[in-house]
MARKOL-969486 format. One record per residue: residue number from 1; residue in one letter; chain; x, y, z of N, C-alpha, C in turn. Coordinates in pm, whole numbers, plus 50000, padded with zeros to 5 digits. Atoms other than C-alpha are relative to their C-alpha. Layout:
<drenfis>
resi,resn,chain,n.x,n.y,n.z,ca.x,ca.y,ca.z,c.x,c.y,c.z
NUM,A,A,X,Y,Z,X,Y,Z,X,Y,Z
...
</drenfis>
This chain:
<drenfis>
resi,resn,chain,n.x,n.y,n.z,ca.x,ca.y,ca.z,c.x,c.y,c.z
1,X,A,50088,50051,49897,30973,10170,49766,49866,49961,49937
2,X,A,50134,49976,50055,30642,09982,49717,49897,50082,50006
3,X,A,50099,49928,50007,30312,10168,49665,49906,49941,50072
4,X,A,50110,49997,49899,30077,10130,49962,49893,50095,49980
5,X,A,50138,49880,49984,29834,10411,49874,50017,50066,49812
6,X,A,49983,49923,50095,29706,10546,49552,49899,50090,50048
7,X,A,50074,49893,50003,29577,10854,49553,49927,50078,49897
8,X,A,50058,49944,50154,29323,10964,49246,49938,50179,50036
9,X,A,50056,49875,50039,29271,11350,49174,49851,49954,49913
10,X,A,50090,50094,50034,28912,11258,49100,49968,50089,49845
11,X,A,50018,49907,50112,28817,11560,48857,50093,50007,49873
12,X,A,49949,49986,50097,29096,11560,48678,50000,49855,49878
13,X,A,50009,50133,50044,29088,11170,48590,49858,50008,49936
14,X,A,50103,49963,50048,28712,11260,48492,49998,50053,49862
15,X,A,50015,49908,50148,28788,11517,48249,50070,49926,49905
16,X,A,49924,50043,50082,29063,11295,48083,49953,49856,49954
17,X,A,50001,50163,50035,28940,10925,48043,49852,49998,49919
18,X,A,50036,50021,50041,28745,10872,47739,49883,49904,50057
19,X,A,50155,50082,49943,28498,10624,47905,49893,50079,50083
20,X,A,50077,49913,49879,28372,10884,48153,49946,50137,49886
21,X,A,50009,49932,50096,28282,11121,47861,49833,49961,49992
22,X,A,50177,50030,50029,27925,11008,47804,49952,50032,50139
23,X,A,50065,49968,49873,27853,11007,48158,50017,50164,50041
24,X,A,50000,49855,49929,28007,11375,48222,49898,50074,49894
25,X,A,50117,49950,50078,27762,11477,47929,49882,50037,50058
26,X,A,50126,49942,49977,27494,11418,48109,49984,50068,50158
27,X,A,49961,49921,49899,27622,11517,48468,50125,49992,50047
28,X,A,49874,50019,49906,27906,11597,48691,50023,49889,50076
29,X,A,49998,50060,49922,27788,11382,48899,49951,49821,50010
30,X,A,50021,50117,50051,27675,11074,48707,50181,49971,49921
31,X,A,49893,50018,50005,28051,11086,48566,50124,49974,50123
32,X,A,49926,50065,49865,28176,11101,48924,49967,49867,50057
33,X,A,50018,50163,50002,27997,10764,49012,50020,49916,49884
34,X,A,49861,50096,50079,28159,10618,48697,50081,49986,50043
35,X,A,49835,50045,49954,28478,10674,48813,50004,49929,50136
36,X,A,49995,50030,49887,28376,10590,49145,49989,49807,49997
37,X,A,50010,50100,50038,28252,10265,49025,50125,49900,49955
38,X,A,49846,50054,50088,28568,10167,48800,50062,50005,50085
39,X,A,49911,50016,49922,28777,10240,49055,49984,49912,50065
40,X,A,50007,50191,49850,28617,09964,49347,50043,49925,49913
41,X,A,49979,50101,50069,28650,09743,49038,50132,49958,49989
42,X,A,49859,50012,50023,29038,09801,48959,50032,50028,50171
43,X,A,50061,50007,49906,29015,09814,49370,50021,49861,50046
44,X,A,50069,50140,49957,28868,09477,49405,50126,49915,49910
45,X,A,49924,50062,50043,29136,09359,49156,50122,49992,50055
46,X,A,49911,49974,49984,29450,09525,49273,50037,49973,50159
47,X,A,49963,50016,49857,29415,09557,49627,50040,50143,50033
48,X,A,49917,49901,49924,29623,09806,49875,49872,50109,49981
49,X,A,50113,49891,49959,29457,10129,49981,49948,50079,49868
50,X,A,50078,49909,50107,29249,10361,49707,49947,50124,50046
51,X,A,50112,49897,49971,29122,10716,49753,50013,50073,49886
52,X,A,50033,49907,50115,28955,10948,49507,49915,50128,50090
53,X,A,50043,49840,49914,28938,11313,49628,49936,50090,49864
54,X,A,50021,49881,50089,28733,11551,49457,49942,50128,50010
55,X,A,49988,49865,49945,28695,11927,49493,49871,50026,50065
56,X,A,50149,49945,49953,28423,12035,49729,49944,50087,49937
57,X,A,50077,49914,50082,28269,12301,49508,49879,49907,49945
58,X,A,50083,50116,50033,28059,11972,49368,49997,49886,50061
59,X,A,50053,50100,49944,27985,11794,49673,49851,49946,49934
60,X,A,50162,50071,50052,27634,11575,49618,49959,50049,50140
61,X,A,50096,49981,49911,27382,11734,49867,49946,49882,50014
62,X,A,50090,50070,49968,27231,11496,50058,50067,49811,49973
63,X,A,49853,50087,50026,27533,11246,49972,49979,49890,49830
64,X,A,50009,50063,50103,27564,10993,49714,50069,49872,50028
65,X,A,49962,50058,49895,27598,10709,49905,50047,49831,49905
66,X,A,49971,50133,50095,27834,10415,49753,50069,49962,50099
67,X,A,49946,50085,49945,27951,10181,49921,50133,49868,49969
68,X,A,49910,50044,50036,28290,10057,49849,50128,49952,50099
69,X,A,49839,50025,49933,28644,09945,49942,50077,50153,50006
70,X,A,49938,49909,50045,28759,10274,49801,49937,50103,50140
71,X,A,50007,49927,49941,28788,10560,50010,49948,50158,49923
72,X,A,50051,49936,50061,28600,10882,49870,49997,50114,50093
73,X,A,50014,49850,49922,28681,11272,50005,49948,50064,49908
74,X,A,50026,49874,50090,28520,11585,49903,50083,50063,50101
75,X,A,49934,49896,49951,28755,11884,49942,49927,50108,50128
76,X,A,50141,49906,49891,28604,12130,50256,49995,50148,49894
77,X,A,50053,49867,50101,28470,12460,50093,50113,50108,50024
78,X,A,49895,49922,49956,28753,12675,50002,50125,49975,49946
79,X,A,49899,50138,50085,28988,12395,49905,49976,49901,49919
80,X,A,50046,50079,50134,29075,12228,49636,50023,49817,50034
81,X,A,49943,50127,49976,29154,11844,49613,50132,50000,49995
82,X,A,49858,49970,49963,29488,11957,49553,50044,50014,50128
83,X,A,49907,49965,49922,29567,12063,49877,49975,49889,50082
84,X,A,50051,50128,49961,29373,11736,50030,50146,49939,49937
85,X,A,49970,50026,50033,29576,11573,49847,50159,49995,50033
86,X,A,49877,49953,49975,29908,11724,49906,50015,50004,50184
87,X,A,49974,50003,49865,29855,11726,50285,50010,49864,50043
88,X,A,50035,50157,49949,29760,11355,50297,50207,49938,49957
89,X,A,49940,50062,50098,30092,11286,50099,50112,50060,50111
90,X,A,49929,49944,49922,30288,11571,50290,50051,49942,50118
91,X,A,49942,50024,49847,30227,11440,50634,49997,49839,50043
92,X,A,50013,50180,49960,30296,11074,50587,50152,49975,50016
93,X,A,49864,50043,49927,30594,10929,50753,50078,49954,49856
94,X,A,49970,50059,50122,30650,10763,50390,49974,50041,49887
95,X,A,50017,49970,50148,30578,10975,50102,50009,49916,49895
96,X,A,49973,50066,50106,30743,10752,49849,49887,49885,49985
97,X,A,50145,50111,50009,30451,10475,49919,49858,50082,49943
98,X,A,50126,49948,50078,30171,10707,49789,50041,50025,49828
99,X,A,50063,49952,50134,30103,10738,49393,49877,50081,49967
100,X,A,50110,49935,50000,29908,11006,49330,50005,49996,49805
101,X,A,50024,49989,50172,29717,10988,48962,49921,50134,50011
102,X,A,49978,49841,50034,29706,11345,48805,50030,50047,49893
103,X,A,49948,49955,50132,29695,11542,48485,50027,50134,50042
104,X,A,49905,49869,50034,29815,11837,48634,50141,49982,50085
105,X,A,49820,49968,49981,30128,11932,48622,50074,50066,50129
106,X,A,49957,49929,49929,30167,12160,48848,49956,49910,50184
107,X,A,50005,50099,49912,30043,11893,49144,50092,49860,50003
108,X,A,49900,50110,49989,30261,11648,49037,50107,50067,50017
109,X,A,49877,49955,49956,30550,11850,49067,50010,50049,50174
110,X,A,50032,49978,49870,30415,11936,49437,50064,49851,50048
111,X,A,49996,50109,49925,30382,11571,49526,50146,49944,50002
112,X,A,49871,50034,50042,30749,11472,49344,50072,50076,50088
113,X,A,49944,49904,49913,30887,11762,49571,49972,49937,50112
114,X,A,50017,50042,49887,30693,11638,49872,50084,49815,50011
115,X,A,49935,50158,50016,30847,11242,49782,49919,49927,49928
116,X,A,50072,50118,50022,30588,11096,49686,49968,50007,49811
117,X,A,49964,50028,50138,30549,10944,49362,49870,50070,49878
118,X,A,50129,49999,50092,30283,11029,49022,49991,49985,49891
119,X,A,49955,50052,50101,30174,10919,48733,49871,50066,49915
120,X,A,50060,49956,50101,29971,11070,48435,49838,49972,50050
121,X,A,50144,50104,50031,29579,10994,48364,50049,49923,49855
122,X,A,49959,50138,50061,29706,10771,48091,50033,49912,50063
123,X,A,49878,50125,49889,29969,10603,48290,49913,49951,50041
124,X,A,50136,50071,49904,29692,10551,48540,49889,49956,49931
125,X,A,50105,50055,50054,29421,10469,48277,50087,49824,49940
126,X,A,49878,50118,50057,29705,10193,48110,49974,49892,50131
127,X,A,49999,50056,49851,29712,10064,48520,49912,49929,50006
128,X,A,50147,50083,49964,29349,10006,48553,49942,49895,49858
129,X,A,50127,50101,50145,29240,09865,48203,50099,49942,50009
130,X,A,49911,50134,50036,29572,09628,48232,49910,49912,50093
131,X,A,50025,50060,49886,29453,09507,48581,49848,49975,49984
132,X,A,50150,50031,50025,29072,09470,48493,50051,49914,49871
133,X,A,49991,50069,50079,29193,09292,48153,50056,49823,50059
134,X,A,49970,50155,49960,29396,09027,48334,49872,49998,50100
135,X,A,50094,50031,49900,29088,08988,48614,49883,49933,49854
136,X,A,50067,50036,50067,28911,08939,48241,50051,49872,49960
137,X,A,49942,50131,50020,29133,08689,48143,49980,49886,50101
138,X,A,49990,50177,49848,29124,08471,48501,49848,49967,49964
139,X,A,50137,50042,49988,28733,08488,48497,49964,49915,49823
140,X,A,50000,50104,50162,28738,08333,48087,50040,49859,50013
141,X,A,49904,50155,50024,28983,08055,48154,49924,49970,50105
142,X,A,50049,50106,49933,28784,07941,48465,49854,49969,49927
143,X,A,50100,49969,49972,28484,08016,48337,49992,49849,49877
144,X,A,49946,50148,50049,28618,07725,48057,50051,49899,50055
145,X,A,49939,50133,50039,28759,07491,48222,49829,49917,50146
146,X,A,50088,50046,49907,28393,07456,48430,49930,49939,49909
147,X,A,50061,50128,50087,28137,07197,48306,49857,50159,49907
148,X,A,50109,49935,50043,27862,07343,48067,49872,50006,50064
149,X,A,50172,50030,49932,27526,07463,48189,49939,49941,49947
150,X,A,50127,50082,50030,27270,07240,48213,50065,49881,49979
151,X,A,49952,50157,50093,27464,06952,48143,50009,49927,50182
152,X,A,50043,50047,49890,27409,06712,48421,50182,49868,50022
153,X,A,49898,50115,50015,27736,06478,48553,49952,49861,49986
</drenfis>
């Protein structure tokens, strides 16, 4: 079945993707609006629904207010994004249409149990830097076959 919904474990995709590494250096929460960022982008490319859940223990007081396509939960206090996660996935008429991206193991074997599908933080890093590369490629070739600046017809 196709994939109507991805679902990003936000923390864990954080800790694993080399680009977000400088930013979690200097906060939790300047690495969470990286990813938050990258994602509208691969988002804005891909299409279909997007959410990135990440554990309430490190909500942003006072919010952190982005404005996207993407959909953005914090866990309620108590719970993790896992179980967010696993309930959203649980109580959908269609499991098999959600992809949840995830480096743990032990959540992907939840979601695979519940139906629904998952795929690594590689897999899912492979996903987004293909789909932002071709969006690099379309914007090159038009961006050639337009007249030079400044040049007058």
């Amino acid at each position: 079945m196709a994939i109507e919904h991805i679902l990003v474990d936000g923390y864990s995709i954080v800790h694993q993707w080399a680009e977000l590494k400088k930013a979690r250096l200097h906060s939790l929460a300047a690495a969470r609006q990286a990813l938050i960022l990258l994602l509208t982008r691969f988002h804005d490319c891909h299409g279909g629904r997007l959410t990135v859940v990440f554990d309430g223990r490190s909500v942003p007081r006072g919010g952190e207010p982005i404005r996207t396509g993407i959909q953005v939960l914090y866990s309620k206090d108590g719970q993790t994004a896992d179980a967010v996660i696993e309930r959203i996935v649980g109580q959908s008429a269609n499991p098999s249409t959600y992809l949840v991206a995830t480096e743990d193991h032990a959540e992907q074997n939840t979601v695979d149990g519940l139906g629904g599908q998952t795929i690594s933080a590689d897999g899912f890093h492979a996903m987004v830097e293909s789909e932002l590369d071709d969006l690099g490629h379309v914007i090159e070739s038009m961006s050639h076959k337009s007249r030079p600046f400044g040049r007058r017809a």
